[in-house]
C-alpha positions in Angstrom: -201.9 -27.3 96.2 -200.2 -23.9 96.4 -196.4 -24.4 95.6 -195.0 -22.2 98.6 -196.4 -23.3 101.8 -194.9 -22.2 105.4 -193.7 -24.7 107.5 -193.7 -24.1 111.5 -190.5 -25.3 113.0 -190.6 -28.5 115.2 -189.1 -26.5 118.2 -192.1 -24.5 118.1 -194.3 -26.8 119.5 -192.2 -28.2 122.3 -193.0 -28.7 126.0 -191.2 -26.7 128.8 -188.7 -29.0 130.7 -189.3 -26.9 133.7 -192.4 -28.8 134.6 -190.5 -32.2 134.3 -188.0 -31.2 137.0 -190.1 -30.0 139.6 -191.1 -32.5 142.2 -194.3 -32.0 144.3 -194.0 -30.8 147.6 -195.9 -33.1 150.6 -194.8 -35.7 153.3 -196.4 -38.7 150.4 -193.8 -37.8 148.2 -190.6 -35.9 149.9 -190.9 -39.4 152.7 -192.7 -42.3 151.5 -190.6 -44.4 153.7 -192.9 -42.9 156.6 -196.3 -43.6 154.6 -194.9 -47.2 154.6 -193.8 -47.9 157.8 -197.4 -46.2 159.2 -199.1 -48.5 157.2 -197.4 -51.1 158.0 -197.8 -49.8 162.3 -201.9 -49.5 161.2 -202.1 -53.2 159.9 -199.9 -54.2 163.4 -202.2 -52.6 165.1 -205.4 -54.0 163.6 -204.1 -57.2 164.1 -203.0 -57.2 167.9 -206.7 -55.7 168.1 -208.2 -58.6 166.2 -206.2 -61.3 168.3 -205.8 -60.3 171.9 -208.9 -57.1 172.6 -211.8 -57.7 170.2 -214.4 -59.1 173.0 -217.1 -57.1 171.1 -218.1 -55.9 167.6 -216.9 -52.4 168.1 -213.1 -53.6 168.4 -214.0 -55.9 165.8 -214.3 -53.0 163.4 -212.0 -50.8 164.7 -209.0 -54.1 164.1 -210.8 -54.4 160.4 -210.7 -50.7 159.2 -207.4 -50.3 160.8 -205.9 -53.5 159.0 -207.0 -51.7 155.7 -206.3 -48.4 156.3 -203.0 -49.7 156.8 -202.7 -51.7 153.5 -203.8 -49.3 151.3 -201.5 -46.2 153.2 -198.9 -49.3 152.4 -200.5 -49.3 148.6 -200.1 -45.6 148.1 -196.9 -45.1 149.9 -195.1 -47.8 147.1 -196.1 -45.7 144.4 -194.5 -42.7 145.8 -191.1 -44.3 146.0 -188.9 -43.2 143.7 -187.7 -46.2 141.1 -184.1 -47.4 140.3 -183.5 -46.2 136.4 -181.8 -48.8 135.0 -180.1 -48.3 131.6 
């Protein structure tokens, strides 16, 4: 074991805060209030398909991808909203 080794210094090896601060740019992230009120209009719409015009299996299909497009717009919108820190 040699008696005089070199020692980096911790500040060496840290990250740039500049990558933390900057936010993507897109309408997911800068409004997810949209993403969730359009899912929510797609799963509205899906349903008042599936109830009142589905008199074939077309509509049929059309109400059922529309209902889950819309959930999972909903799905992905939620994780785009920015959380409450609480400390």
């Amino acid at each position: 074991m040699p008696r005089h080794t070199h020692k980096r210094k911790a500040s060496a090896h840290s990250k740039s805060k500049t990558a933390k601060n900057v936010r993507p740019s897109g309408l997911r992230t800068s409004n997810p209030k949209v993403g969730v009120f359009l899912g929510l209009f797609f799963v509205a719409l899906g349903a008042y398909i599936q109830v009142f015009q589905s008199h074939g299996n077309a509509m049929s299909g059309i109400a059922i991808l529309s209902i889950i497009v819309g959930v999972v717009t909903v799905i992905i919108a939620r994780f785009s909203v920015p959380r409450k820190k609480t400390d």
